[in-house]
Backbone bond lengths (Angstrom), bond angles and torsions (degrees), N, CA, C in turn:
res aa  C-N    CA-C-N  psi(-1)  N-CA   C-N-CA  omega(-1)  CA-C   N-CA-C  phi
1 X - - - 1.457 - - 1.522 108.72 -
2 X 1.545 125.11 130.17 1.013 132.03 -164.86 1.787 105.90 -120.69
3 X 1.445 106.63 95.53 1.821 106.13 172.35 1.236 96.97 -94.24
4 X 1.737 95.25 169.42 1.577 118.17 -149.62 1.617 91.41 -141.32
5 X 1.472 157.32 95.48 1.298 127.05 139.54 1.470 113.59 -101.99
6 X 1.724 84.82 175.50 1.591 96.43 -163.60 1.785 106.05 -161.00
7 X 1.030 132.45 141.12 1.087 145.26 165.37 1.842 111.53 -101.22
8 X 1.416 102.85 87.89 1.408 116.30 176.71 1.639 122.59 -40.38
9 X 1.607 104.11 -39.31 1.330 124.69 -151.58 1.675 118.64 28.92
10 X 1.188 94.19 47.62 1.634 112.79 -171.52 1.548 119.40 116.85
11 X 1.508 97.07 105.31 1.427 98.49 -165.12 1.741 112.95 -70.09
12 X 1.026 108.88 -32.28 1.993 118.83 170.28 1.280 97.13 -68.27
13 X 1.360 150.84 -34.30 1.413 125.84 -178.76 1.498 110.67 -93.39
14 X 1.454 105.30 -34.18 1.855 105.31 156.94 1.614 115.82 -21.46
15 X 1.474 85.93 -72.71 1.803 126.04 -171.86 2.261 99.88 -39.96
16 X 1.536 83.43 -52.66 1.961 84.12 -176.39 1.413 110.90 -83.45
17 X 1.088 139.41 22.31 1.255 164.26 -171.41 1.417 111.80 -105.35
18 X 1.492 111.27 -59.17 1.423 118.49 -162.12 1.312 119.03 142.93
19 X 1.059 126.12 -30.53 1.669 129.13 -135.63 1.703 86.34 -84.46
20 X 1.599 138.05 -0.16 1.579 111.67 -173.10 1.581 83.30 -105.85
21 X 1.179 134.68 0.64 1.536 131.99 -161.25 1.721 86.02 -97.56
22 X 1.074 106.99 -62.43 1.488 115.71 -147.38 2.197 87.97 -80.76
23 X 1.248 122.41 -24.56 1.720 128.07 161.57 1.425 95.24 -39.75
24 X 1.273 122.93 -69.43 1.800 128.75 -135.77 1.906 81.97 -85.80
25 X 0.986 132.58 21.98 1.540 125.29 158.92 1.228 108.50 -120.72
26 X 0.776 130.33 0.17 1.629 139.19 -172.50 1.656 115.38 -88.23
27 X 1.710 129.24 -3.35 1.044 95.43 -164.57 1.474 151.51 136.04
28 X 1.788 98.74 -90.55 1.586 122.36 -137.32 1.255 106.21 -66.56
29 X 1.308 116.56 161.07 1.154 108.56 164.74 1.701 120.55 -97.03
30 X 1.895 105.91 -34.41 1.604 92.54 152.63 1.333 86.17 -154.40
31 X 1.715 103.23 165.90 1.049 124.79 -145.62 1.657 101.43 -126.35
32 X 1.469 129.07 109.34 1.714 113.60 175.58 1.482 104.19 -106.89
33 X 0.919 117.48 150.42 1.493 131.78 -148.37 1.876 89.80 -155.27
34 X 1.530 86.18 123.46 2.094 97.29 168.15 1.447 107.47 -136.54
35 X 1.299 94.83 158.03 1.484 120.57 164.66 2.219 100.84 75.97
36 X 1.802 85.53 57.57 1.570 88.20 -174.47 1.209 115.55 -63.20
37 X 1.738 114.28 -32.95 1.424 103.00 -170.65 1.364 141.68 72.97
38 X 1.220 100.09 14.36 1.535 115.52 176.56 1.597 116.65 -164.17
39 X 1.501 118.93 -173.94 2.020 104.07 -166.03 1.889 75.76 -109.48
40 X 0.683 102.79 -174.04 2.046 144.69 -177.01 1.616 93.37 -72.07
41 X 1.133 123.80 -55.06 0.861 119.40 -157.20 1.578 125.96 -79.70
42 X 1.505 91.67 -17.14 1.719 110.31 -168.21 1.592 109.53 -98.76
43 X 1.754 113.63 12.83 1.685 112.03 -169.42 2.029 85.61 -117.62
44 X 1.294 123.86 148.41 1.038 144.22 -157.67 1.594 88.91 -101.97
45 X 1.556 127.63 113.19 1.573 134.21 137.68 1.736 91.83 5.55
46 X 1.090 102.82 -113.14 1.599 123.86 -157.22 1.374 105.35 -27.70
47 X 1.511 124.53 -20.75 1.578 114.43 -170.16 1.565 103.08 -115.25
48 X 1.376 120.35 -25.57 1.518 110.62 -164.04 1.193 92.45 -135.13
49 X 1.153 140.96 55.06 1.530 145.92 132.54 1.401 98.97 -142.32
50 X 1.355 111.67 101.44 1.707 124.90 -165.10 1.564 89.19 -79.45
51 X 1.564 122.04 150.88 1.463 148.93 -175.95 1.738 99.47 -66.84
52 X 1.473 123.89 123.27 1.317 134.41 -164.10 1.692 129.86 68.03
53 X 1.378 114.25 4.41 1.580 133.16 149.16 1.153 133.62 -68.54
54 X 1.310 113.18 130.34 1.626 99.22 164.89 1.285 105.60 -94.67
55 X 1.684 136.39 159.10 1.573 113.77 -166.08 1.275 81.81 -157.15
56 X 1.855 86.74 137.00 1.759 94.10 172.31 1.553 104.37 -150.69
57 X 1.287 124.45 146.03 0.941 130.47 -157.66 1.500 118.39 -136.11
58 X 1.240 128.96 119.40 1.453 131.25 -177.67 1.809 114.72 -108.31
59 X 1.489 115.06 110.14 1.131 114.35 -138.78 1.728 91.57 -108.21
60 X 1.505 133.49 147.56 1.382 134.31 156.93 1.762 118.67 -44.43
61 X 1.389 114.11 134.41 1.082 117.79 -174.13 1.608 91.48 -62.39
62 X 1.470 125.43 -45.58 1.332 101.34 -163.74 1.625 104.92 -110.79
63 X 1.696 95.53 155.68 1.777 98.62 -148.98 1.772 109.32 -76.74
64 X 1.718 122.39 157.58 0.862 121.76 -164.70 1.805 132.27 81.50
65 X 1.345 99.69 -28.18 1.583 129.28 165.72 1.682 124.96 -62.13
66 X 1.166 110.31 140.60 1.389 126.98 173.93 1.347 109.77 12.78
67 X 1.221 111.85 -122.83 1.573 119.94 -169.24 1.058 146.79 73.39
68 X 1.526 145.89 141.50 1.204 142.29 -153.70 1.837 129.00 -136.56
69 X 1.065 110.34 148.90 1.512 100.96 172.37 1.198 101.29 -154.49
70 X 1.900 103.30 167.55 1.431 111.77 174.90 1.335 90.04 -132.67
71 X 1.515 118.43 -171.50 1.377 141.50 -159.86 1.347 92.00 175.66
72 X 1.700 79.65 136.68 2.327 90.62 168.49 1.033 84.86 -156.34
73 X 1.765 106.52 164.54 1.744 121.18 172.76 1.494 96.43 -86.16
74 X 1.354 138.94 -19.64 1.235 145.67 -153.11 1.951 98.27 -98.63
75 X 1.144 132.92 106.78 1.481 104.12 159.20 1.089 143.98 -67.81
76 X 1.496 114.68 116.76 1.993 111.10 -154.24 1.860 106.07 -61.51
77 X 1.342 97.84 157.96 1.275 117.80 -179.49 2.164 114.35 -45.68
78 X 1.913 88.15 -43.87 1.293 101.75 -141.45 1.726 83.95 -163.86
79 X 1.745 107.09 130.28 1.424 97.56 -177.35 1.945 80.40 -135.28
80 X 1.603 107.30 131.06 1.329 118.55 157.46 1.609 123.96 -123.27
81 X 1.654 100.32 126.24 1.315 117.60 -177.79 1.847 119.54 -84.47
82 X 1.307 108.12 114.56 1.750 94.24 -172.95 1.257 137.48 76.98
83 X 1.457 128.33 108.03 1.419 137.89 172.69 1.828 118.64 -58.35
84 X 1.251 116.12 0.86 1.462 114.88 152.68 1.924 97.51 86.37
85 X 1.119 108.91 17.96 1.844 101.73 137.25 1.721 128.45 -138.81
86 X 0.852 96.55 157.13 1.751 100.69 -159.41 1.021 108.39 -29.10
87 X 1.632 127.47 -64.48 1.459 128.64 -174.21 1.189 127.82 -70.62
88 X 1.393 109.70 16.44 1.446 112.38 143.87 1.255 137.88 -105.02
89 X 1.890 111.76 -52.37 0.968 124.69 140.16 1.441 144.15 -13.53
90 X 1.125 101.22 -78.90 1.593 128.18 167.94 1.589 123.70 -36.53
91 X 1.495 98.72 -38.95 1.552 122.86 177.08 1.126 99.20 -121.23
92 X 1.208 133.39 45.66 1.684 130.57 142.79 1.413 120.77 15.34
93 X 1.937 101.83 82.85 1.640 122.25 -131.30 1.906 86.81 -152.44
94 X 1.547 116.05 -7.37 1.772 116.01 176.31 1.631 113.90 -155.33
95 X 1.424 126.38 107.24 1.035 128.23 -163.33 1.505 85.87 -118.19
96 X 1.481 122.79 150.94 1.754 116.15 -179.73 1.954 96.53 -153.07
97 X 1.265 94.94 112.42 2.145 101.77 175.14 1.406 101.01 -109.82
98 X 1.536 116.74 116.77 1.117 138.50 174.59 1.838 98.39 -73.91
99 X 1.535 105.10 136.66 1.798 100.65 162.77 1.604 86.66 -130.70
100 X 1.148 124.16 122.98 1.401 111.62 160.65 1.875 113.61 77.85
101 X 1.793 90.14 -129.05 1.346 100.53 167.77 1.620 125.63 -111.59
102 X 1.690 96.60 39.29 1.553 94.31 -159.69 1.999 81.50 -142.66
103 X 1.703 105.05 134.31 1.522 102.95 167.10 1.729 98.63 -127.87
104 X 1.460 90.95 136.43 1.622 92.81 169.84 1.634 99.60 -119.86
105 X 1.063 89.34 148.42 1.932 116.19 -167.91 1.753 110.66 -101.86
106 X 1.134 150.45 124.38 1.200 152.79 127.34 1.546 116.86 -44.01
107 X 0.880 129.01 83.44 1.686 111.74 -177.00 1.599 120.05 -131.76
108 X 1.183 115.86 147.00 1.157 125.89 -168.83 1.555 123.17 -133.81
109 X 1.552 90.78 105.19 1.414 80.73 -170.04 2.059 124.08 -94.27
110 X 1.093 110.27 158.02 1.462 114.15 180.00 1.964 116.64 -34.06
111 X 0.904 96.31 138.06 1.979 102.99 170.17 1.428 114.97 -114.97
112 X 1.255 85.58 107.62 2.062 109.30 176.47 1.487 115.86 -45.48
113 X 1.831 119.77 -26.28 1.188 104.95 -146.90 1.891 110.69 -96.86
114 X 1.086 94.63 14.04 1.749 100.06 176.27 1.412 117.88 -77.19
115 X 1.277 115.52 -38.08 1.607 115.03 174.56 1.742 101.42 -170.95
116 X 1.243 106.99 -178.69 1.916 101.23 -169.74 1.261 117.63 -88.56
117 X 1.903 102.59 2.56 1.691 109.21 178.36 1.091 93.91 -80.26
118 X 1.564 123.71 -29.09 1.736 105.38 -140.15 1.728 83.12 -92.69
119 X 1.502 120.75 -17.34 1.206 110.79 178.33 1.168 128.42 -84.40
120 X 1.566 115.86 -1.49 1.819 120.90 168.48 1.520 90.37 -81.44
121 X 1.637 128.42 -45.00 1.311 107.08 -168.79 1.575 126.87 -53.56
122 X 1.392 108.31 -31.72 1.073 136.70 176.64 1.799 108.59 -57.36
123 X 1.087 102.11 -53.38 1.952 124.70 160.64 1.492 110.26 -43.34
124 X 0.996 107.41 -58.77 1.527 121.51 174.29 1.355 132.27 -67.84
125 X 1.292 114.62 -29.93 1.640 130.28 179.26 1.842 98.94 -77.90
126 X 1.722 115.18 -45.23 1.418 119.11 -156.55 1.725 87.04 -77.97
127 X 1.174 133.24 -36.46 1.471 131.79 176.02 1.417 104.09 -50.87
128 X 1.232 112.59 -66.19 1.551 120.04 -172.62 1.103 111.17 -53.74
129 X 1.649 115.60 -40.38 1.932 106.68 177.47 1.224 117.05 -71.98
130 X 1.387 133.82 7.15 1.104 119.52 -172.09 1.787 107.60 -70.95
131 X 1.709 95.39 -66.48 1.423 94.24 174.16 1.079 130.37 -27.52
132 X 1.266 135.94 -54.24 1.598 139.46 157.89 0.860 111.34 -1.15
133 X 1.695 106.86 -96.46 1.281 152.70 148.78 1.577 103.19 20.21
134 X 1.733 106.44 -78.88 1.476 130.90 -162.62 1.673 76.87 -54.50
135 X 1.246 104.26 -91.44 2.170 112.55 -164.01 1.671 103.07 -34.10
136 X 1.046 135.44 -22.03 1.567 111.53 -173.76 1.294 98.32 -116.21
137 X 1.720 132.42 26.66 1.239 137.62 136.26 1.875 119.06 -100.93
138 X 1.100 101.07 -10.05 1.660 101.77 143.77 0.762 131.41 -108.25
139 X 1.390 140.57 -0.30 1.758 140.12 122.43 1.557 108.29 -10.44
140 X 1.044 88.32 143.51 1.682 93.88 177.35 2.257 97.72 -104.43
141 X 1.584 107.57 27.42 1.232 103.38 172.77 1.069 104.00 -94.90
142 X 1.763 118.93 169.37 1.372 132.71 153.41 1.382 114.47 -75.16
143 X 1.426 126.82 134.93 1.614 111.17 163.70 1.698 98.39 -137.03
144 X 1.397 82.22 165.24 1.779 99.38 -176.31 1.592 98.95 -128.27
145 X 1.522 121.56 75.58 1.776 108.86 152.06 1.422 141.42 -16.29
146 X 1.316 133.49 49.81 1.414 124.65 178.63 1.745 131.18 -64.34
147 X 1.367 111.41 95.84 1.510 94.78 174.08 1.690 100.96 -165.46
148 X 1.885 87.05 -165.60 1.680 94.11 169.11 1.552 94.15 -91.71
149 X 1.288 122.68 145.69 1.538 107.16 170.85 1.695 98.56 -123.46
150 X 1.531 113.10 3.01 1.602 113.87 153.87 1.833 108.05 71.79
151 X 1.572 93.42 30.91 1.002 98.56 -159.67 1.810 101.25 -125.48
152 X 1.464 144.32 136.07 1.133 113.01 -178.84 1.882 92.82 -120.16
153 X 1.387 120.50 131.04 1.378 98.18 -167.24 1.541 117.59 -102.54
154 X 1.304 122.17 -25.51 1.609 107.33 156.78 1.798 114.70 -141.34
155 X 1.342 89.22 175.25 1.556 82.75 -170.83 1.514 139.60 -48.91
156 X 1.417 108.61 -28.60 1.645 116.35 145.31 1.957 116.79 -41.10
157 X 1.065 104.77 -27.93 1.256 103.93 -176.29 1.509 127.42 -88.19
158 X 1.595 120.96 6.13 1.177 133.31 -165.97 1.830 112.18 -161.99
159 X 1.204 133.96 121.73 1.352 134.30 -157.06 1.355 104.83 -81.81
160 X 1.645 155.97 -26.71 0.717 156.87 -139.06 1.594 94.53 -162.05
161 X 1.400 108.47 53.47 1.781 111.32 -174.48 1.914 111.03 -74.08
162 X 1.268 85.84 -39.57 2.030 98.84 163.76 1.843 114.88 -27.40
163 X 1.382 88.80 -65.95 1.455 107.20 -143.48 2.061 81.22 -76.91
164 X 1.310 119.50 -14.51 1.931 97.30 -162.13 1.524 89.81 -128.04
165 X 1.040 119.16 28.17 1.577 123.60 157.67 1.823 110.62 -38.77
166 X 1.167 103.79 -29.58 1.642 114.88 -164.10 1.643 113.25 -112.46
167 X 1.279 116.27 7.26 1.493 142.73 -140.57 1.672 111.03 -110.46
168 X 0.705 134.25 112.16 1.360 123.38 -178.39 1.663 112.97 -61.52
169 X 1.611 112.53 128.54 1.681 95.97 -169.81 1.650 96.47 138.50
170 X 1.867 108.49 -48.10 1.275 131.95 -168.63 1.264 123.48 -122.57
171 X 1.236 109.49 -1.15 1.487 113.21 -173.49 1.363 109.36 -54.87
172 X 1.730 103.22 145.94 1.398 96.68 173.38 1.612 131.05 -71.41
173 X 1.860 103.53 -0.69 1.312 104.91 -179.01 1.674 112.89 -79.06
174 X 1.811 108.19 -30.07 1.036 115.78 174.54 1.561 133.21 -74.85
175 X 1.286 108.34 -22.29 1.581 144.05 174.79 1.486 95.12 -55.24
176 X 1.541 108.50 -63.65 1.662 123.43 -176.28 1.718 105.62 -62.80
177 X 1.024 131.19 -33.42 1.043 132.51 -169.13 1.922 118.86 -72.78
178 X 1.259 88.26 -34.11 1.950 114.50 175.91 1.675 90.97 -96.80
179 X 1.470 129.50 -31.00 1.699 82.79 150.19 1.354 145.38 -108.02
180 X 1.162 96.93 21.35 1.585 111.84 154.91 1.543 117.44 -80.76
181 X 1.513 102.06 -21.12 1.651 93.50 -177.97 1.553 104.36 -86.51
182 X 1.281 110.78 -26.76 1.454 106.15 -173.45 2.243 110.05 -93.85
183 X 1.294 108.28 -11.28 1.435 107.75 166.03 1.300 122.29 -112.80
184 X 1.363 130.47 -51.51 1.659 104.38 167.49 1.381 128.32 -93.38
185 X 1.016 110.37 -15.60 1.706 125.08 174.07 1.553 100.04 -70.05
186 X 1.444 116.61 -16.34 1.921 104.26 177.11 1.360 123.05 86.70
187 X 1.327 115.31 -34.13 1.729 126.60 146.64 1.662 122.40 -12.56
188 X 1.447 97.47 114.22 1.530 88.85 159.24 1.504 112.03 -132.38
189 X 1.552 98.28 164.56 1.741 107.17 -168.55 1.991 81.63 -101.09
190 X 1.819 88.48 135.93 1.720 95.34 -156.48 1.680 91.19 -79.84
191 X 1.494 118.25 -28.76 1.306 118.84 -154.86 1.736 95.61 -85.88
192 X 0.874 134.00 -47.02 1.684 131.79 174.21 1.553 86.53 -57.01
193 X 1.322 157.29 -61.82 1.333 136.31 -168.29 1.233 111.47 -54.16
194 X 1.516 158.71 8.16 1.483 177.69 -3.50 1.209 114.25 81.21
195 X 1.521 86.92 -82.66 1.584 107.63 -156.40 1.164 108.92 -109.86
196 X 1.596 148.24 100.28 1.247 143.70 140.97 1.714 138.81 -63.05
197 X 1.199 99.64 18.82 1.698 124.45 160.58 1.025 136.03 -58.01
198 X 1.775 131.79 119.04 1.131 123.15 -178.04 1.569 108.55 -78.07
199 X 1.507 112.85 174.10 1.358 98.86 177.04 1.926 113.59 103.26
200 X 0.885 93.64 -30.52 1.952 109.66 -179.03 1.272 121.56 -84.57
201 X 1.610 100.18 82.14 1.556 116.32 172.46 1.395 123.92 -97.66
202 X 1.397 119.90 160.51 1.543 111.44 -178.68 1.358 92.11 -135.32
203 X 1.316 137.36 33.02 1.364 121.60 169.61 1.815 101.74 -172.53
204 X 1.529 125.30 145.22 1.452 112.63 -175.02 1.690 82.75 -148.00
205 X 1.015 95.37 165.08 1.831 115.95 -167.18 1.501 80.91 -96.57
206 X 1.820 102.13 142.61 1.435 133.80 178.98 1.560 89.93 -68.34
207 X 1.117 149.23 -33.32 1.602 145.23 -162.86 1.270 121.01 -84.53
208 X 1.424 123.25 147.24 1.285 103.65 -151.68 1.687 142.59 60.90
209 X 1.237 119.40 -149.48 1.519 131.76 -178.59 1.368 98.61 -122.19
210 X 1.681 143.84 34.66 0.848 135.51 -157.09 2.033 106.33 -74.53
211 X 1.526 94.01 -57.60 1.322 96.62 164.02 1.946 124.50 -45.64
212 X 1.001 97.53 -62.86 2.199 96.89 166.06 1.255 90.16 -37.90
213 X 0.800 136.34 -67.99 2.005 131.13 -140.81 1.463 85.24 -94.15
214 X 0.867 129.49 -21.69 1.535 112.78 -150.53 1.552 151.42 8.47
215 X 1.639 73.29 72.94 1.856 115.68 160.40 1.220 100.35 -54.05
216 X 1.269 150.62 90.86 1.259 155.17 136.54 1.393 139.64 -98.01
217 X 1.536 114.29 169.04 1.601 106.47 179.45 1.609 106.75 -135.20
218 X 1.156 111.06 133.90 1.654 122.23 -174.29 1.894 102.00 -79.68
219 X 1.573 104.92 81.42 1.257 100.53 -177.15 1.887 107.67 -109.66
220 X 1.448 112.33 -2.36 1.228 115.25 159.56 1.568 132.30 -95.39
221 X 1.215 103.47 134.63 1.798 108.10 -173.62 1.646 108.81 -124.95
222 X 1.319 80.38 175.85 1.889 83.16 -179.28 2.242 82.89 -137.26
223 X 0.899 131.19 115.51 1.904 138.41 -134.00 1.240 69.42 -135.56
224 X 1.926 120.34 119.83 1.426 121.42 179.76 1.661 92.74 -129.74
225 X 1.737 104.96 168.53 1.163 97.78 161.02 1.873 106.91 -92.84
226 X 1.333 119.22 166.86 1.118 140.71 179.00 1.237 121.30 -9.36
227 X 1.962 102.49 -60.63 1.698 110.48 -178.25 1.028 119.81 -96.77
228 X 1.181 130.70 13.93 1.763 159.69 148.58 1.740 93.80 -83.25
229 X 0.630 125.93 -37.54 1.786 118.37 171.15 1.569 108.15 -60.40
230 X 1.034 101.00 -69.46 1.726 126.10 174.15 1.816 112.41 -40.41
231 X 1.269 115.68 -18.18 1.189 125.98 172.21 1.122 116.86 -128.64
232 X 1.513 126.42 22.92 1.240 131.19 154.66 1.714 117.53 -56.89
233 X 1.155 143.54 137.67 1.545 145.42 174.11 1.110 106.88 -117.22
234 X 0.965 131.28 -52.09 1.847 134.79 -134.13 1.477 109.73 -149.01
235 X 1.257 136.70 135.62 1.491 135.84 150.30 1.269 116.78 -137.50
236 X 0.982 126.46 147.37 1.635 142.80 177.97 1.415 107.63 -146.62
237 X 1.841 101.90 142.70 1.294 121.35 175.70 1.634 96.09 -116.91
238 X 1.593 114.14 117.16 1.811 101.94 -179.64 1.566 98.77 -93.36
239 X 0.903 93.44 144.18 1.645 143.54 163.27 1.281 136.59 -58.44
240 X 1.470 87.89 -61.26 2.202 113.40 -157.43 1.619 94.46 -59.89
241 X 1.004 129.39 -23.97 1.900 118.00 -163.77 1.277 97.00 -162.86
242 X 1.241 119.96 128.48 1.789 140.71 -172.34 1.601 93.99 -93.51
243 X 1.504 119.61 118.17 1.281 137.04 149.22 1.313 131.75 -99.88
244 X 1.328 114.63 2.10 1.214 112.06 -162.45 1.807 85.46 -163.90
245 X 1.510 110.84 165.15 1.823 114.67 137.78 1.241 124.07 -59.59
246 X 1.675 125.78 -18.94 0.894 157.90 155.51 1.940 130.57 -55.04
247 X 1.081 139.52 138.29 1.487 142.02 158.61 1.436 129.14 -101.72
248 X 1.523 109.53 125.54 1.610 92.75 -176.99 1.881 104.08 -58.10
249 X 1.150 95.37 162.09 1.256 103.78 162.80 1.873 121.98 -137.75
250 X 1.085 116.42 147.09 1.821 118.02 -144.94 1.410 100.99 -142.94
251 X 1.336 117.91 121.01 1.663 122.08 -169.62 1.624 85.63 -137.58
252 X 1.451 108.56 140.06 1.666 133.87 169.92 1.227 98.26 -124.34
253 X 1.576 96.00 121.59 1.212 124.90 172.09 1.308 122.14 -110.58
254 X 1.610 146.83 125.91 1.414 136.58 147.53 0.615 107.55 -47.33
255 X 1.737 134.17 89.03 1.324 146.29 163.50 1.739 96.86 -136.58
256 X 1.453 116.53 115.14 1.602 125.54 150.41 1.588 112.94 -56.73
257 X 1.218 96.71 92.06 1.568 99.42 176.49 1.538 108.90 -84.03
């Protein structure tokens, strides 16, 4: 089984970029995609429901905003939109397609670094996910976390970790928070089960040459449970053509999808 995430930061400028040309070689079996940036209604059949997908999309109440989608070759069992409070919901920030005994999630979580409101919301959303979190690790399901979670969790994970100690992205409250998700909550990050390499970013700031040098921060994951870890093989962050500030990122799993 071959997942795909990606942080579009606009799925129509993604789209004029490349990223649905260079998708339909890829593969996948499904694909989560955040921060669409546009409603359902405003993406054209022929371009944003790729040929052998099923595609569904959970869009921000307000337009131009966040938003999320998935895509699979498989049609899911059961598709749920939103954990049931506004600031998630509302900003169409958790999309979840059941196949069987396995749910993979699109999710997108809030970014602290616009002002210190947007970073309590951000405070507030990672509190609230915990519960989730806890119940769909005593589920007796498989899940696969796909998103930005805007989060960078240790210093391997960010090139200039010194200088944003104080930074929203790095905080040590948020740092603590991803290791609670990844030690008692049972969580694992699928791509550190692979790859233990420094250097492995999925996102670089438009300023500067950050991308050339690649000054980056590993703020996208694919967040599995345990035996979805255990059948992790493969990860890749591509490179070859910039669609985003963002990198897809691609984990193969021995999983019979």
């Amino acid at each position: 089984m071959r997942v795909i995430t990606f942080n579009a930061n606009g799925i129509r400028s993604a789209a004029s970029k490349g990223f649905f040309a260079w998708l339909a070689e890829q593969n996948a079996d499904v694909v989560c995609i955040q921060e669409t940036k546009a409603q359902e209604h405003q993406l054209s059949p022929e371009v944003y429901r790729p040929v052998g997908y099923h595609c569904h999309y959970h869009d921000a109440e307000r337009k131009g905003y966040s938003g999320v989608a998935l895509y699979a070759r498989r049609q899911p069992d059961e598709v749920r939109t939103g954990l049931g409070w506004p600031e998630c919901d509302h900003e169409g920030r958790w999309l979840e397609a059941r196949f069987g005994p396995l749910s993979v999630v699109s999710l997108y979580l809030p970014s602290g670094s616009a002002k210190p409101e947007r970073q309590q919301v951000k405070f507030d959303f990672m509190a609230r996910l915990a519960e989730p979190l806890r119940a769909m690790r005593a589920s007796s399901r498989d899940f696969i976390l796909c998103g930005d979670w805007n989060i960078a969790h240790r210093e391997i994970d960010l090139k200039n970790w010194r200088a944003n100690r104080d930074h929203s992205g790095f905080l040590p409250e948020e740092r603590a928070w991803l290791d609670e998700l990844f030690g008692p909550l049972g969580w694992v990050d699928a791509f550190r089960a692979v790859n233990p390499n420094p250097d492995q970013y999925t996102w670089w700031s438009n300023r500067g040459r950050a991308w050339d040098k690649n000054v980056g921060w590993r703020i996208d994951y694919q967040v599995v449970t345990p035996g979805l870890a255990k059948q992790a093989r493969a990860a890749a962050i591509y490179r070859e053509q910039r669609f985003s500030d963002h990198a897809p990122l691609t984990l193969d799993y021995d999983y019979v999808f």
